[in-house]
gemmi code that builds the backbone of each chain (N, CA, C; Angstrom):
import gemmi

chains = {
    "A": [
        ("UNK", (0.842, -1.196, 0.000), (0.000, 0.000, 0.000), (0.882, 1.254, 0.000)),
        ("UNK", (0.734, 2.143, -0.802), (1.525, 3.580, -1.166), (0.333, 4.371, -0.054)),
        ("UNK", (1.654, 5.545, 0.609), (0.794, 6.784, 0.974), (1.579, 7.908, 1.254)),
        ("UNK", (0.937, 8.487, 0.432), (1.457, 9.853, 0.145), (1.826, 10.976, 1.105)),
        ("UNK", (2.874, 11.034, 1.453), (3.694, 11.807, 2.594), (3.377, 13.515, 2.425)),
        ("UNK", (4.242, 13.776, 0.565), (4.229, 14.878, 0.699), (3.328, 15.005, -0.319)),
        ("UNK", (2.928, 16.224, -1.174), (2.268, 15.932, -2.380), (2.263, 17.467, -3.340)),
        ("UNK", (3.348, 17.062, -4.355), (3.132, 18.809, -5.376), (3.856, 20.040, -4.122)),
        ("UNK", (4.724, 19.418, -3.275), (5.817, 20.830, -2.696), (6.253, 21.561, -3.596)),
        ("UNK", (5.825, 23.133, -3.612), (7.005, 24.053, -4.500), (7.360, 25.204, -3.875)),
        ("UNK", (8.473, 25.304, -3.967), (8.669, 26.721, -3.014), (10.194, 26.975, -3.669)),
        ("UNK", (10.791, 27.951, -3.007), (11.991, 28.529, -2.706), (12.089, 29.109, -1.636)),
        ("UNK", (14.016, 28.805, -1.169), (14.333, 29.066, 0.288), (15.024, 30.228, -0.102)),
        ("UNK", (15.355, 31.616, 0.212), (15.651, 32.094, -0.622), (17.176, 32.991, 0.774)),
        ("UNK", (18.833, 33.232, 0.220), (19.468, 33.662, 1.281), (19.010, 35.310, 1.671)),
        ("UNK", (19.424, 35.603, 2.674), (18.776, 36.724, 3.847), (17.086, 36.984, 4.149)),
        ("UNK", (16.793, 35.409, 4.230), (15.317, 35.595, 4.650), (15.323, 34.516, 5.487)),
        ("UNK", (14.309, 34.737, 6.254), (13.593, 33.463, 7.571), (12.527, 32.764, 7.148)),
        ("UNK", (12.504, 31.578, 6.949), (11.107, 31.111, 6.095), (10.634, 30.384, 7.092)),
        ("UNK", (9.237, 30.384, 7.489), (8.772, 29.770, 8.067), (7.346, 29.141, 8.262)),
        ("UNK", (7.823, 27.515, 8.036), (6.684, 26.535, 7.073), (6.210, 25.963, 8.737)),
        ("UNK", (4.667, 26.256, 8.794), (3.461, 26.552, 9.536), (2.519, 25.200, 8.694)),
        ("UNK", (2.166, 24.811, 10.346), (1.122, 23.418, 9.272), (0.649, 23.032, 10.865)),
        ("UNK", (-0.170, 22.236, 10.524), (-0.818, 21.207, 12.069), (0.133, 19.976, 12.028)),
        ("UNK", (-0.494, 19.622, 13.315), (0.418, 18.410, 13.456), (0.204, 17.134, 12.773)),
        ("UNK", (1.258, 16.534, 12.086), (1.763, 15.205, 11.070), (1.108, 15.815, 9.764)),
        ("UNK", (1.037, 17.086, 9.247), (0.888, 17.347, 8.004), (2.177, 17.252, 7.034)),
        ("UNK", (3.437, 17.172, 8.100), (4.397, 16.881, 7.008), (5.457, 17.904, 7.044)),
        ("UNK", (5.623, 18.755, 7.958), (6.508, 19.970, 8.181), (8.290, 19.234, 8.038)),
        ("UNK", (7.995, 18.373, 9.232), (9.522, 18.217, 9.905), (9.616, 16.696, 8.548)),
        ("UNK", (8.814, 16.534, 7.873), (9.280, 15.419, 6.721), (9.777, 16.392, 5.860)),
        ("UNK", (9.292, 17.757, 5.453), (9.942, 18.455, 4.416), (11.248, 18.935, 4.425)),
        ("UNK", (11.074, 19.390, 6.050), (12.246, 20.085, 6.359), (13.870, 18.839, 6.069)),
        ("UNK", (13.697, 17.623, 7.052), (14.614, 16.598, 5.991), (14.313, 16.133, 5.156)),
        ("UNK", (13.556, 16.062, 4.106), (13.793, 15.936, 2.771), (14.823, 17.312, 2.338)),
        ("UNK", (14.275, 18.217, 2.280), (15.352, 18.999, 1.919), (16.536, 19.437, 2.556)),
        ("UNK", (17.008, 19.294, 4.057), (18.167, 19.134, 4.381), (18.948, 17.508, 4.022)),
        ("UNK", (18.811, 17.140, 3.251), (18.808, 15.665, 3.228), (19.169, 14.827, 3.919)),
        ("UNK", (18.486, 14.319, 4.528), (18.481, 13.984, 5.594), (16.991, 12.834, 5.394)),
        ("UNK", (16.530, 12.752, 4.466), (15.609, 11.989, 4.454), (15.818, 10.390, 3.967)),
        ("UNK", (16.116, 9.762, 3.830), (16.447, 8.466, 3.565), (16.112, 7.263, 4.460)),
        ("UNK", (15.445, 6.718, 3.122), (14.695, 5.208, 3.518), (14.360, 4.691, 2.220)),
        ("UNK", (14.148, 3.129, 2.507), (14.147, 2.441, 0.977), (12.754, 2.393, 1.094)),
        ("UNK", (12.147, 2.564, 2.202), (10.428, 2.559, 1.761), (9.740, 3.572, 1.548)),
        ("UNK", (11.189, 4.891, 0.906), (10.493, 6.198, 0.444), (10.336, 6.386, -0.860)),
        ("UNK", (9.509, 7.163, -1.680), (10.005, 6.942, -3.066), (10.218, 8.750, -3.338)),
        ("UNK", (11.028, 9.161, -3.705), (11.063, 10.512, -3.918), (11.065, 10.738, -5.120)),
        ("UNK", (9.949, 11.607, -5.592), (9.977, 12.884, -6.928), (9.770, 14.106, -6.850)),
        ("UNK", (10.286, 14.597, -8.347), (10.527, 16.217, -8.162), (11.874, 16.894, -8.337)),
        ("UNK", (11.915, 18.340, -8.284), (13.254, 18.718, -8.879), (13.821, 19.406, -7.944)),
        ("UNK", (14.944, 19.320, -7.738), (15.543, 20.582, -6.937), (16.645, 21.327, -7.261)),
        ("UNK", (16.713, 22.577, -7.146), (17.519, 23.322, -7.838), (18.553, 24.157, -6.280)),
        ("UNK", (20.100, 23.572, -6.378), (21.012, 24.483, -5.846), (21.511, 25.555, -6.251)),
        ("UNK", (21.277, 26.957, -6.140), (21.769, 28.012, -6.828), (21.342, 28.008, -7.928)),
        ("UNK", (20.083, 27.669, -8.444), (19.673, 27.678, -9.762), (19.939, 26.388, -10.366)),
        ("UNK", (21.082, 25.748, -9.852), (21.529, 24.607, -10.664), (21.117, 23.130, -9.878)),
        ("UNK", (20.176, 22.198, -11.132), (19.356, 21.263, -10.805), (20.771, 20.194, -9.644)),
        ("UNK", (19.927, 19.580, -8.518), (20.676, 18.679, -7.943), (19.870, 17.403, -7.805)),
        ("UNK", (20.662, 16.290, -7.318), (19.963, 15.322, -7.018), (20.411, 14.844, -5.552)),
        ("UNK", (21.511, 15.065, -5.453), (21.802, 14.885, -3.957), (22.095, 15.729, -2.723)),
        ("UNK", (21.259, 16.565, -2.181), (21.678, 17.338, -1.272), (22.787, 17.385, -0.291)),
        ("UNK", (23.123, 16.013, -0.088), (24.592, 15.695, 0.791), (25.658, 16.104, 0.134)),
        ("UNK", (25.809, 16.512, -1.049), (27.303, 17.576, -1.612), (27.603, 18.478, -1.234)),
        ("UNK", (26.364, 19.259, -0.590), (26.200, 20.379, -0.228), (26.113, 20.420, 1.488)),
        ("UNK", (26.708, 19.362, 1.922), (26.690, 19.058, 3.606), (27.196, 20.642, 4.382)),
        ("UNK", (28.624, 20.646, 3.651), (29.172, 21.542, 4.358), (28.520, 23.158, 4.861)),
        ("UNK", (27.554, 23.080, 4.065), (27.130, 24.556, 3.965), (25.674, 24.409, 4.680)),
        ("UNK", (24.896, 22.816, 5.079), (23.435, 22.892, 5.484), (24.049, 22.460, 7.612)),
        ("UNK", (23.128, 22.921, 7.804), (23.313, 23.045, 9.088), (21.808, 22.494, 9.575)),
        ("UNK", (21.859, 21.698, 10.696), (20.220, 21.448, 10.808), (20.535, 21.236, 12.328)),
        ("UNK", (19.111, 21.881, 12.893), (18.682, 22.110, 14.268), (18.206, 21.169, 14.988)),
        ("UNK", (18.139, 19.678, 15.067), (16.979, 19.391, 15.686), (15.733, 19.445, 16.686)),
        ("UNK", (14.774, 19.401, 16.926), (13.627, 19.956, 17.988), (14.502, 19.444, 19.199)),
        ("UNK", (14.961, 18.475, 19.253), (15.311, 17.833, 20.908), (16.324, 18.484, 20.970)),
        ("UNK", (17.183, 19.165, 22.119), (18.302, 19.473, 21.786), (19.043, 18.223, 22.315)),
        ("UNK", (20.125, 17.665, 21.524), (21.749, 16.679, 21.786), (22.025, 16.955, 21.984)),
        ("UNK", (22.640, 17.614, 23.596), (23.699, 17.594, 23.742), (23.786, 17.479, 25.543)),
        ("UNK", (25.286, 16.808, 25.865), (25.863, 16.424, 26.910), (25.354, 16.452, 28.430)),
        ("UNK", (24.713, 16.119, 28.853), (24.002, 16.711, 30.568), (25.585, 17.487, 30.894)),
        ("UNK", (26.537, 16.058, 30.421), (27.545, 17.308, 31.861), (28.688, 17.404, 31.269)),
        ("UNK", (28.506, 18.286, 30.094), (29.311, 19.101, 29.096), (28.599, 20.479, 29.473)),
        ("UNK", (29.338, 21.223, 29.333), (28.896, 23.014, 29.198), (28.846, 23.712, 28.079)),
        ("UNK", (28.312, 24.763, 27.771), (28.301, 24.657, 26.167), (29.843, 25.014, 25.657)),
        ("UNK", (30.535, 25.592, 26.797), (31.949, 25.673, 25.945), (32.307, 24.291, 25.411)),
        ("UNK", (32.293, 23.262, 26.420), (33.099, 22.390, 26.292), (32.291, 21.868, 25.085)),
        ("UNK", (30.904, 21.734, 24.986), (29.938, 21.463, 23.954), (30.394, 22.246, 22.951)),
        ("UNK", (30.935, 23.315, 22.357), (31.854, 23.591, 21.336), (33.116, 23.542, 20.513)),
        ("UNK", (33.614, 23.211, 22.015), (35.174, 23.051, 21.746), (35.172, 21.600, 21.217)),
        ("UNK", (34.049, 20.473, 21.706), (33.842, 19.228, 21.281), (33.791, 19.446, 19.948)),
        ("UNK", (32.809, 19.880, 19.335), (32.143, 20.355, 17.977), (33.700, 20.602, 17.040)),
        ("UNK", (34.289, 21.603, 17.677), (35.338, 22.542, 16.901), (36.139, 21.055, 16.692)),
        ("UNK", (36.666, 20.580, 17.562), (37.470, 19.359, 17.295), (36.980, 18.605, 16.319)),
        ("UNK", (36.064, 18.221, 16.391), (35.353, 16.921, 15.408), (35.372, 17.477, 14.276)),
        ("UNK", (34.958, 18.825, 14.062), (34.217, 19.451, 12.547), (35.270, 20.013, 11.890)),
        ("UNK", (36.106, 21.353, 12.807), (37.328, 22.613, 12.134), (38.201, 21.866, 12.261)),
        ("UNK", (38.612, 20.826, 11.594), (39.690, 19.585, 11.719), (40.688, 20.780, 10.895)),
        ("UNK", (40.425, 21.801, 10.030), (41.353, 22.681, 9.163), (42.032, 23.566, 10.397)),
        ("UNK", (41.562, 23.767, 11.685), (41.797, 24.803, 12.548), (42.904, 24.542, 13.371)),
        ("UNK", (43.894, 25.400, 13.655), (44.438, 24.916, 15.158), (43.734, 25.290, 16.251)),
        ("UNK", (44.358, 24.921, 17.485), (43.918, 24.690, 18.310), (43.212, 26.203, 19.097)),
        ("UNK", (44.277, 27.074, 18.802), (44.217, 28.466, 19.393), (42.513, 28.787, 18.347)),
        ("UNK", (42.975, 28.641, 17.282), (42.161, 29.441, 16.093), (40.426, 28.593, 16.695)),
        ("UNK", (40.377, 27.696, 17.352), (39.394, 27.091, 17.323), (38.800, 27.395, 18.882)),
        ("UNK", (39.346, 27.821, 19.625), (39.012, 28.467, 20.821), (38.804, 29.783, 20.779)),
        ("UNK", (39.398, 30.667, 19.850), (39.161, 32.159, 19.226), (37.642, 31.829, 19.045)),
        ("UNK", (37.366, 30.995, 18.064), (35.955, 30.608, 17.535), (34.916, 30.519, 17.932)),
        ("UNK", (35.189, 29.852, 19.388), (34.151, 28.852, 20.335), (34.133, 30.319, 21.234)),
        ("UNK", (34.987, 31.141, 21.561), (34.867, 32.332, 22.687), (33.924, 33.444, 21.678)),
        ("UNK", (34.288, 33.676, 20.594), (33.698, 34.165, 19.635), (32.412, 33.868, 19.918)),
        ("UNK", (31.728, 32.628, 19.533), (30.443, 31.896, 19.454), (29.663, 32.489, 20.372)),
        ("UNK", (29.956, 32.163, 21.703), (29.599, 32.232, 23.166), (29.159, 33.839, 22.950)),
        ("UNK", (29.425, 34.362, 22.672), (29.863, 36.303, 23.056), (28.356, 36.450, 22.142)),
        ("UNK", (28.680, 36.133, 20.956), (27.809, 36.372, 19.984), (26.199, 35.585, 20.257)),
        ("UNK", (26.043, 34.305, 20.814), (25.264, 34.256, 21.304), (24.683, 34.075, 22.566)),
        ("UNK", (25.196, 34.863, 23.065), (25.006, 35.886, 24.711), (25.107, 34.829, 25.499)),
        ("UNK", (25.762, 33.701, 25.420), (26.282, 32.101, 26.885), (27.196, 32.505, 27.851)),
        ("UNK", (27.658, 33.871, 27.272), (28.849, 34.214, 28.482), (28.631, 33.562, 29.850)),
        ("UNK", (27.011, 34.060, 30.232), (27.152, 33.865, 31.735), (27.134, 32.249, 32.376)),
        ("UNK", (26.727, 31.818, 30.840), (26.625, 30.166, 31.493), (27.402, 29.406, 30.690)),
        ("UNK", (28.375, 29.754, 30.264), (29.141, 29.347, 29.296), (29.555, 27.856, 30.369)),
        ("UNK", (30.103, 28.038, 31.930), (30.822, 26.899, 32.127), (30.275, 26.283, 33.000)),
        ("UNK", (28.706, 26.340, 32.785), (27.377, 25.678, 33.651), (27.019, 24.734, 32.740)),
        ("UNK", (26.851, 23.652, 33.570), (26.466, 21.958, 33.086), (25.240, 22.764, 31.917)),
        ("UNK", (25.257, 21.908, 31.122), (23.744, 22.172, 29.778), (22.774, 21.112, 30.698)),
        ("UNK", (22.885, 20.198, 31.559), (22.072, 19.731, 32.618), (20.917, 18.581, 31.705)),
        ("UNK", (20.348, 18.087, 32.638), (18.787, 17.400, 32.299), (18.102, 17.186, 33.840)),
        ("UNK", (17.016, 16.086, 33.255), (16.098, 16.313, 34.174), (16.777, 15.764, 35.655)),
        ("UNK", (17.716, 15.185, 35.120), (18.337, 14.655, 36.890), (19.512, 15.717, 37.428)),
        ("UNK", (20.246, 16.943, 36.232), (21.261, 17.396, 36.601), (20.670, 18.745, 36.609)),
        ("UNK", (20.732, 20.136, 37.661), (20.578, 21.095, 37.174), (21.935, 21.971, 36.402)),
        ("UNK", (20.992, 22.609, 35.345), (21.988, 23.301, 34.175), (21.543, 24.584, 33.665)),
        ("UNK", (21.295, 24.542, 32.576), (21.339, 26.311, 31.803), (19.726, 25.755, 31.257)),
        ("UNK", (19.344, 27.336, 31.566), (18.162, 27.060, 30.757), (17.400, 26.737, 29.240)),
        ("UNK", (15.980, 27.024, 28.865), (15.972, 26.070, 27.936), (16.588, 26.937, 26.680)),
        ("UNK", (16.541, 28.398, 27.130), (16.604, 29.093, 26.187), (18.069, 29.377, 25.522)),
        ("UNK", (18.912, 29.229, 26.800), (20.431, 28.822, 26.932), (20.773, 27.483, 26.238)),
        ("UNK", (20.051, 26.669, 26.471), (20.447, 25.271, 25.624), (19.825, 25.271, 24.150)),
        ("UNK", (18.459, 25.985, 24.202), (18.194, 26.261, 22.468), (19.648, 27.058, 21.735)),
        ("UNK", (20.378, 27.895, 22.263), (20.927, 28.906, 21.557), (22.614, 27.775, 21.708)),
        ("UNK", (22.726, 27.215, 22.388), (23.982, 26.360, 22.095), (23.741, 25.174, 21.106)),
        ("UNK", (22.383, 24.666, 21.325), (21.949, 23.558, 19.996), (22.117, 24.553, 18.763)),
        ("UNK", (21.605, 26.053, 18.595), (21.866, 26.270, 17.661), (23.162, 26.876, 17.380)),
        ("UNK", (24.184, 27.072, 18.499), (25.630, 27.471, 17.810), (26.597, 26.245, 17.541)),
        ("UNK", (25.968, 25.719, 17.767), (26.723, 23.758, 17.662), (26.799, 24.083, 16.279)),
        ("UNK", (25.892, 24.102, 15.438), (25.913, 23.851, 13.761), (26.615, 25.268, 13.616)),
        ("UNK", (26.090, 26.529, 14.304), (26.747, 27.902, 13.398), (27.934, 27.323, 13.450)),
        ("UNK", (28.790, 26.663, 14.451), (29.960, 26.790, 14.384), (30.668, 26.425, 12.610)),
        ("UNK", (30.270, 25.687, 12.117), (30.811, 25.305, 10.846), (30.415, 26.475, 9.893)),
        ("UNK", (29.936, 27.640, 10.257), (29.403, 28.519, 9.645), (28.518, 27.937, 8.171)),
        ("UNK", (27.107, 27.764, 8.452), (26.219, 26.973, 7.281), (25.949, 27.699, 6.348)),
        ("UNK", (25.771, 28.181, 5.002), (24.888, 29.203, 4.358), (23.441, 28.655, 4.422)),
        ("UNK", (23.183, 27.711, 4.613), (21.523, 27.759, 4.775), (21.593, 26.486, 6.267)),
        ("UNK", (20.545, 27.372, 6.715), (20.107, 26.786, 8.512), (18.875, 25.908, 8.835)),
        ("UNK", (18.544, 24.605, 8.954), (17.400, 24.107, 9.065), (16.829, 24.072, 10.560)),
        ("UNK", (15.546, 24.668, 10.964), (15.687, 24.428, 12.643), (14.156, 23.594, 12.733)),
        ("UNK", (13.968, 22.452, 13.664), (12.944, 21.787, 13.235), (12.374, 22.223, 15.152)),
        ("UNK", (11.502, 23.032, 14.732), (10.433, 23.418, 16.056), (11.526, 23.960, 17.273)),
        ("UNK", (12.070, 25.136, 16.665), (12.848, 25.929, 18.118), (12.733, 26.521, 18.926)),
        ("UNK", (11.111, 26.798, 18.646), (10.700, 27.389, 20.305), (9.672, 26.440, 20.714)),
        ("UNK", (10.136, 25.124, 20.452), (8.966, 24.209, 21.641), (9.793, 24.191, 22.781)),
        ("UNK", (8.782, 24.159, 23.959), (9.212, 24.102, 25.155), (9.174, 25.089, 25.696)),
        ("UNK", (9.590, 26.243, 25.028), (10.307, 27.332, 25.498), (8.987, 28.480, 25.691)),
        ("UNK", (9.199, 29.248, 26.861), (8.152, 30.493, 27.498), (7.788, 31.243, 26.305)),
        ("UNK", (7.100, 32.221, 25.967), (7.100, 32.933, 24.856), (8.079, 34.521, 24.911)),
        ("UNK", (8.477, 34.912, 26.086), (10.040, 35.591, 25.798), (10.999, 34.579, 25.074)),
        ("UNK", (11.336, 33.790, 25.996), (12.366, 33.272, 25.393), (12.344, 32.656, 24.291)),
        ("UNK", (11.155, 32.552, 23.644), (11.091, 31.937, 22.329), (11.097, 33.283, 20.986)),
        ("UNK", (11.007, 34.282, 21.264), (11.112, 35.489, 20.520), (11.968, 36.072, 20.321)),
        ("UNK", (13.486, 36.054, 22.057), (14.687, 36.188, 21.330), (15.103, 35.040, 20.527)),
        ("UNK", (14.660, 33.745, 20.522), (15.156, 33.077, 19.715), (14.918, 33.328, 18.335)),
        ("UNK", (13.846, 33.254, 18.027), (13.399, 33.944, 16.788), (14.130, 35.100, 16.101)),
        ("UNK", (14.121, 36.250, 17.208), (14.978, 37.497, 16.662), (16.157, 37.111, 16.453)),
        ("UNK", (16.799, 36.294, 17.248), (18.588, 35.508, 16.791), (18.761, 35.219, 15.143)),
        ("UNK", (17.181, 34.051, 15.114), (17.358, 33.484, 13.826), (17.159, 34.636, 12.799)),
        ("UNK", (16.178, 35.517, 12.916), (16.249, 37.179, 12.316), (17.026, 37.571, 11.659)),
        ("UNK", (18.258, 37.557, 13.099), (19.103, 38.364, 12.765), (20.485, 37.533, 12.046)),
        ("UNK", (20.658, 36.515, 12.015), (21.396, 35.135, 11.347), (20.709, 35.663, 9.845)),
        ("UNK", (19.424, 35.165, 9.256), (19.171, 35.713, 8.045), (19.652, 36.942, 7.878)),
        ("UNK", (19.336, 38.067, 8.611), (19.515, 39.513, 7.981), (20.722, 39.547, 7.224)),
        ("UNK", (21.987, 38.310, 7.981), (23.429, 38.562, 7.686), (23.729, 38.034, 6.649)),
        ("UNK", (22.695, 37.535, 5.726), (23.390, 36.579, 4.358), (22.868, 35.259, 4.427)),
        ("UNK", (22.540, 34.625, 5.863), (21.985, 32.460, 6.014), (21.105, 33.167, 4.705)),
        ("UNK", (20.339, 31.568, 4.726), (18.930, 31.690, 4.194), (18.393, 30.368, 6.022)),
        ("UNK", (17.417, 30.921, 6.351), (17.023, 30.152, 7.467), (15.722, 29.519, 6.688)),
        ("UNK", (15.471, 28.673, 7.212), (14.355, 27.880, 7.444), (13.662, 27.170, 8.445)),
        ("UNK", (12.671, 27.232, 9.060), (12.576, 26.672, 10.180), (11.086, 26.407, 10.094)),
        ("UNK", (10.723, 24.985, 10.854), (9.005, 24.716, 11.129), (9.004, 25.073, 12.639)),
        ("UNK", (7.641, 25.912, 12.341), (7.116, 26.496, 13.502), (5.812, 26.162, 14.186)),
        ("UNK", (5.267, 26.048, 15.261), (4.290, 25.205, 15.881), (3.593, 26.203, 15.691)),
        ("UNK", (4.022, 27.127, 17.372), (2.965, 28.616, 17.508), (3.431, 29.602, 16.423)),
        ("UNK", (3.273, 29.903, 15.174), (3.628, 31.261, 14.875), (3.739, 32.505, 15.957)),
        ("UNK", (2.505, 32.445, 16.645), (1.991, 33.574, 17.811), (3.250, 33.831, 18.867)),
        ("UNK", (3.648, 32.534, 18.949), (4.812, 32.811, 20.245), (6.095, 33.737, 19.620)),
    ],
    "B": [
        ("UNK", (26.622, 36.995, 10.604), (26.918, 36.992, 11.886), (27.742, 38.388, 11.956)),
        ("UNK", (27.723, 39.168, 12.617), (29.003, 40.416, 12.921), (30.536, 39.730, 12.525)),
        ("UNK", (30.863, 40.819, 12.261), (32.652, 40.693, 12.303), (33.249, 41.556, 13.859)),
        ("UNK", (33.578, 40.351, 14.206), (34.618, 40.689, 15.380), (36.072, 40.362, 15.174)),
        ("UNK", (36.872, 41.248, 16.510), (38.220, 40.873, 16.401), (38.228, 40.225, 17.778)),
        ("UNK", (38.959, 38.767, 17.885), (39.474, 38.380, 18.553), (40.495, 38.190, 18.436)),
        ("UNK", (41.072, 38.377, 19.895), (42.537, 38.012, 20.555), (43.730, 39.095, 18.760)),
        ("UNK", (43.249, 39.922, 18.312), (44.025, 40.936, 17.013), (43.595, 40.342, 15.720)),
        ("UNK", (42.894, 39.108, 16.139), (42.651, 38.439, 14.568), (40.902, 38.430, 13.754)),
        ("UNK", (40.777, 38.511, 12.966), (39.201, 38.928, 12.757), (39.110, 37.486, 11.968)),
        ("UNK", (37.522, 37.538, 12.583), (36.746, 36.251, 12.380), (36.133, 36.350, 11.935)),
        ("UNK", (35.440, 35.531, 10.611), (34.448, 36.142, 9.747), (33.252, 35.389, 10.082)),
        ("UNK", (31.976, 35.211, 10.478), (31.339, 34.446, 10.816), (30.063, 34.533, 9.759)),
        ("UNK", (30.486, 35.074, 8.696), (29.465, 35.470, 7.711), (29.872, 33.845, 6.398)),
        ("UNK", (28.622, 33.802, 6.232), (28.406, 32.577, 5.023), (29.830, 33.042, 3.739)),
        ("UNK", (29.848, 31.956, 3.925), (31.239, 31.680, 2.607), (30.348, 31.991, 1.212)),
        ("UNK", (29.159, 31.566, 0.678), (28.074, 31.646, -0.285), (27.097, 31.938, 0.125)),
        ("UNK", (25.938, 32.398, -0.454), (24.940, 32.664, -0.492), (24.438, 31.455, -1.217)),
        ("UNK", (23.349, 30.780, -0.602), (22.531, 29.596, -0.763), (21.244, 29.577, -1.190)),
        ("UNK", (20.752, 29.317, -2.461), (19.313, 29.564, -2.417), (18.886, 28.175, -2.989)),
        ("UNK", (17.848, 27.887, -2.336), (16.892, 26.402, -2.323), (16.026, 26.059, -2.873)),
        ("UNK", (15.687, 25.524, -4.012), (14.531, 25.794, -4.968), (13.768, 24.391, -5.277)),
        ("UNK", (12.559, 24.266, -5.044), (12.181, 22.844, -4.942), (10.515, 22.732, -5.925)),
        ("UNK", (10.658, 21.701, -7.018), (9.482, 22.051, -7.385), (8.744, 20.658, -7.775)),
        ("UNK", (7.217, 20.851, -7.517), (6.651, 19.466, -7.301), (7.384, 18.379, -6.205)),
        ("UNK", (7.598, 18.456, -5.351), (8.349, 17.366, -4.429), (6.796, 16.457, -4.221)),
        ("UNK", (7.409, 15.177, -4.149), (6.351, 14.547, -3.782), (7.319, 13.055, -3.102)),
        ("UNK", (6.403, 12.810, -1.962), (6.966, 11.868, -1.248), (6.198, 10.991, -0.889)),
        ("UNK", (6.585, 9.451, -1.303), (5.278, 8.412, -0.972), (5.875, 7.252, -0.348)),
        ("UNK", (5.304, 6.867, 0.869), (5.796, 5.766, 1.204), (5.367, 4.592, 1.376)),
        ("UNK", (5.786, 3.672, 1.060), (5.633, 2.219, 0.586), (5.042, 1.427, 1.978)),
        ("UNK", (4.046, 1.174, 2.074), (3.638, 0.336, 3.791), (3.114, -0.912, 3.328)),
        ("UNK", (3.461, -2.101, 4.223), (3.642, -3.012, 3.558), (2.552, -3.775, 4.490)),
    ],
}
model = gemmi.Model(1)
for chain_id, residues in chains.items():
    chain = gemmi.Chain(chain_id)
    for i, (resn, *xyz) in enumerate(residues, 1):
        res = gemmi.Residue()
        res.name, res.seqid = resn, gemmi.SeqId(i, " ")
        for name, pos in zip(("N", "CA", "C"), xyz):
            atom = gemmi.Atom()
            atom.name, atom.element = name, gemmi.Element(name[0])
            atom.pos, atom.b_iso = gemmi.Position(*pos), 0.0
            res.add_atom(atom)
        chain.add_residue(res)
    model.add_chain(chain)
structure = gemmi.Structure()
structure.add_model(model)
structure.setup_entities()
């Protein structure tokens, strides 16, 4: 039995804008969002349709790894890592081109830019450890990926959980990430929040 | 992202390219068995 996931998607993501794809729940948001970060793969999927990188038709979005960055809703990362150390992890694994200095420039950089100073060397925590809040751990899930600096940003539901302040500077972050050149994309639950 | 200087050295935290995403007719069906 076939059933139809997505059906006739057309759009464009377009760079220095925030796009944000609004739907109810299991209409298919966070399936679009990896399909097009590619990230979608399964042999019991069948995919059609065209997609165009920079104008120019692709078929595999994973060529283009280096430059897609994706958010997930849960945040990954460490109960009892801090987000420095949760970067400096990152910087190691990913800026394999970096030395060591140049990659701590980066990660202090990161922090500054997205305002962790004060909890930079506070556990990221869970439900058994106390740590940084949610809004503090949204903004290190999302400097985990800036760190590789992405041109296009996927964030799949980044203000669930989160109060509706703290879900608006998040928003204004991602804002202000587009204003600078990303192209963002992100599925959103509450628009309102 | 801003351009800052750290530690005398400037960091560019701005996209290497500009990326644009263009998708038309996508359709996705899955096979349930």
């Amino acid at each position: 039995m076939d059933k139809g996931i997505l059906n006739k998607c057309t759009g464009v993501f377009s760079p220095n804008t925030f796009t944000a794809i609004v739907g109810p729940s299991g209409c298919g948001k966070t399936t679009m969002l990896n399909l097009l970060s590619g990230r979608l793969l399964s042999k019991n999927l069948t995919l059609t349709g065209e997609l165009y990188a920079n104008q120019k038709p692709t078929n595999d979005l994973n060529e283009f790894g280096e430059k897609i960055g994706y958010v997930m809703q849960n945040d990954v990362l460490l109960a009892t890592f801090t987000p420095r150390e949760c970067f400096m992890f990152i910087a190691n694994m990913r800026l394999i081109n970096l030395n060591k200095q140049e990659k701590h420039a980066k990660v202090e950089e990161l922090i500054a830019i997205l305002g962790l100073s004060k909890c930079a060397d506070t556990y990221v925590g869970n439900e058994l450890i106390r740590g940084v809040s949610g809004g503090e751990k949204k903004r290190t899930s999302i400097g985990v990926e800036l760190l590789i600096n992405p041109s296009i940003l996927f964030l799949d539901e980044p203000t669930t959980g989160l109060d509706s302040t703290t879900a608006l500077h998040v928003i204004q972050f991602l804002n202000k990430l587009a204003k600078q050149g990303r192209t963002v994309v992100s599925t959103i639950h509450q628009p309102s929040s | 992202m801003e351009e800052t200087v750290a530690n005398g050295r400037q960091f560019a935290f701005k996209p290497v390219d500009l990326f644009e995403l263009t998708f038309v007719n996508l359709n996705v069906v899955a096979h349930v068995k």
